[in-house]
N, C-alpha and C positions, 0 to 999 in steps of 0.2 A: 279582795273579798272572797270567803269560802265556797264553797257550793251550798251550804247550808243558810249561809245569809243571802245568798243571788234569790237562792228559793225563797223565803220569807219576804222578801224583797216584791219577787214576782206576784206572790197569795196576797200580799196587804195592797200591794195595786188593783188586781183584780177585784178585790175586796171593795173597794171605793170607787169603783170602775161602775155608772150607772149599765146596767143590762137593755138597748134598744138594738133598731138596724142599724142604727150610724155608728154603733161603738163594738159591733159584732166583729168587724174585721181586724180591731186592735185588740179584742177579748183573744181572739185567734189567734193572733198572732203570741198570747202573752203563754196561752194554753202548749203552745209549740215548743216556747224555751221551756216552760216548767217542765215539758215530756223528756226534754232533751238531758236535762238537768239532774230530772231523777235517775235515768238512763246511767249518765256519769257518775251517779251516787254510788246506784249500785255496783258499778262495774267499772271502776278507777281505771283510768288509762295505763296499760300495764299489765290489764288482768286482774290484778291482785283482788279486787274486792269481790270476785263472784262467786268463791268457794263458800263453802257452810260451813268450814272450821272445824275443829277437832271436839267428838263429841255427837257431833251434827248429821254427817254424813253416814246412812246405814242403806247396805246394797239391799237391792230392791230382790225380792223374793215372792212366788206365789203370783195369779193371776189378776193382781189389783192392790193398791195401796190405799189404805185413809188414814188422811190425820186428821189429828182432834187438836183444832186452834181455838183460843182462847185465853182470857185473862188469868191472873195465877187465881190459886184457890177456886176453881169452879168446878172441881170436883172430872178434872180429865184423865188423873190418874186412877182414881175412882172406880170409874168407867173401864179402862183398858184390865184393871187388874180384875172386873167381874166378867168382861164379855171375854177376853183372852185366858185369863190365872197365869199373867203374868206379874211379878208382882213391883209395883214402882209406887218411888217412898212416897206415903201419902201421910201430910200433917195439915194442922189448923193454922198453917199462919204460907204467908205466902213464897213464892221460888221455891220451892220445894224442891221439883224437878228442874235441874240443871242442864240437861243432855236432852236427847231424843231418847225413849224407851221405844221397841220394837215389841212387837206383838203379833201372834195369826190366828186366826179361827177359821175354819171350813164351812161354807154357806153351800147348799145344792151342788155337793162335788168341786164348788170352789176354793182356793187357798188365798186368803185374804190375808193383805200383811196389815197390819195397823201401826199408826206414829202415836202416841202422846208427847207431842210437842212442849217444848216450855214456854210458860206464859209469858203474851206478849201487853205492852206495853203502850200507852199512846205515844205517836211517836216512833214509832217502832220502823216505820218506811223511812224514818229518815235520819236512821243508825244508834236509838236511841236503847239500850237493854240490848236484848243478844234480837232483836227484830230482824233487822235484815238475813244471820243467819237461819231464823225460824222459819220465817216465808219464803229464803229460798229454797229449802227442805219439801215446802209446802207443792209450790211450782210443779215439785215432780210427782206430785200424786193425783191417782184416779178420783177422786172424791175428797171432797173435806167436807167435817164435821165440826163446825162453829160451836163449842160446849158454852153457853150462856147463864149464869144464875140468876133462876126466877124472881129471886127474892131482891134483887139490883135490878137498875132501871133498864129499859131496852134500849136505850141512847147508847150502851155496851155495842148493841148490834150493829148500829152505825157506826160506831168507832173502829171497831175492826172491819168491819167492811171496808172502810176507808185505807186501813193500814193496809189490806192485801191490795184493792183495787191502785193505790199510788205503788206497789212493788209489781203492777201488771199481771197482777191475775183478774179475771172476771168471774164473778162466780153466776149459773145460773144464766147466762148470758150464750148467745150464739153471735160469729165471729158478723161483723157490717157487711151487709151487703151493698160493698160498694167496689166499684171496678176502679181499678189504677196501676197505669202501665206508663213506666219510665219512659222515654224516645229520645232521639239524637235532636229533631230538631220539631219546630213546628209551634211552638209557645203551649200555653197549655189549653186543652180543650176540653171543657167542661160539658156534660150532659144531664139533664134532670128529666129523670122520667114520671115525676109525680112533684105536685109542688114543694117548694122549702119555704120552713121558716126560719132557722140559721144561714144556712150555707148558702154564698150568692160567688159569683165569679172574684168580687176582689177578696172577701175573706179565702176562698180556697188560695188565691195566689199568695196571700201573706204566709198563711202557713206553707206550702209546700218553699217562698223561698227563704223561711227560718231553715228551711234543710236542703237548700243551695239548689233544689230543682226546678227548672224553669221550665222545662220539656216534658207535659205527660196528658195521659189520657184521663178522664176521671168519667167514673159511670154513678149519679147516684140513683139507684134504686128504690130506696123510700128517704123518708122526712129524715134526714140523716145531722149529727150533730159534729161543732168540731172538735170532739172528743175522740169521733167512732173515726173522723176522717186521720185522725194519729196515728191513733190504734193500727189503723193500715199500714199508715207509712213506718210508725218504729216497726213493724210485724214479730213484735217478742210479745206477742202477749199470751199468754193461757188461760184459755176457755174451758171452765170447769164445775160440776155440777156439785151443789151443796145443800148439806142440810143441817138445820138450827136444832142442835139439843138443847131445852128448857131445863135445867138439872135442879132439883131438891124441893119438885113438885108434892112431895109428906109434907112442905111447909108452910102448900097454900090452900085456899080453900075452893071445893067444887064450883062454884061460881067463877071463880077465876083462873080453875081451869080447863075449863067452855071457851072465856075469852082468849086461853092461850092457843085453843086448838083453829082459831079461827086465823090465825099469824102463816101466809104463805112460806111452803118448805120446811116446815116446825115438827117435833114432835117431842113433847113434854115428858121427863123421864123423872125418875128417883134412882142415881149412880149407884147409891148405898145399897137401898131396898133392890134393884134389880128391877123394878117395876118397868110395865109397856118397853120391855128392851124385845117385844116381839117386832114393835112397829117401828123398832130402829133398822131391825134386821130384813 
């Protein structure tokens, strides 16, 4: 069976998996292989899969990087070629952009490098279109800019959310505040310093021995989940701050876009027109 079917495997059980305490420690546990799983997607034993590939990779320059991720045609190249005057091929139909274009602009004395990323795809975390080379481009930079069209539904923003958060980026997210310290011996010692509603002693011990550790210390500090308790223990993940550009805001109307200003970390643009690219900057 491939990695790509263990997964699908793993998601359609959990899927059917009813959500209570009594099934919280098998959820855990199913949560651990899927981490593990993506883990060896991305990064094939050998090495071989974590490079960005040719095209992909551009050295980092200047005091800050952002990319602009998003679906094709949403006007990301748009964007780079008016805030930059950089120029990257921009058409009406989609893949346009094949590569990473590079870009910099100077903010308050700073040198800011910019990606326009090539549009990703659903699917995308789980090698589907050039995804995995995209986000991991993504990984390395100061900021991403999620370019979204207003005019398409916002279930866009959960899908890529999705794609970056299963390739281990967080966006907007600060790292769990939770203690875990490997040990030689002593079985594992869990602490809760405020109450839980996931995390009890057997689901922590499911997860920790999906990754063969029987010996540690665990501190949880708040209501913690076993998502965040992973995130710990793979410690590849990257914590990074984002913001949603609404792009081809000429094509809706002031009433709706009031409701869009109201969308946490948003800011509604027109690529073409140039428009509110104050409040992007």
């Amino acid at each position: 069976m491939s990695i790509l079917e263990k997964i699908s495997a793993i998601e359609a059980e959990m899927a059917r998996t009813q959500r209570n305490k009594a099934t919280s420690a098998h959820l855990g546990l199913l949560k651990a292989r899927l981490a593990k799983l993506r883990r060896e997607l991305i990064t094939p034993k050998g090495g071989a899969g974590g490079g960005t590939g040719e095209g992909f990779d551009v050295a980092k320059t200047g005091d800050a990087r952002i990319g602009f991720v998003g679906f094709p045609s949403v006007g990301k190249s748009t964007l780079l070629s008016n805030l930059a005057g950089v120029y990257s091929e921009v058409a009406a139909y989609e893949f346009t952009t094949l590569t990473t274009v590079p870009g910099v602009i100077k903010y308050k004395g700073a040198k800011i490098q910019l990606l326009d990323l090539p549009g990703i795809i659903e699917g995308a975390k789980d090698g589907k279109g050039r995804g995995r080379q995209v986000i991991a481009v993504a990984r390395t930079c100061s900021l991403i800019f999620i370019v979204l069209d207003v005019l398409k539904p916002l279930q866009h923003k959960k899908i890529i959310e999705n794609e970056l958060e299963g390739f281990g980026l967080r966006l907007n997210k600060q790292p769990p505040n939770i203690g875990f310290r490997k040990k030689d011996k002593g079985g594992i010692n869990l602490q809760t310093l405020v109450p839980q509603s996931e995390l009890d002693l057997d689901t922590v011990r499911n997860i920790l021995a999906e990754y063969r550790i029987h010996n540690a210390d665990i501190s949880l500090r708040y209501d913690a989940t076993s998502d965040d308790l992973i995130d710990i223990i793979e410690g590849n993940r990257i914590y990074i701050p984002c913001i949603y550009l609404l792009n081809k805001i000429d094509q809706i109307s002031i009433e709706e876009l009031d409701i869009i200003y109201k969308i946490p970390h948003c800011v509604p643009i027109s690529a073409h027109h140039k428009w509110n690219f104050d409040d992007v900057l």
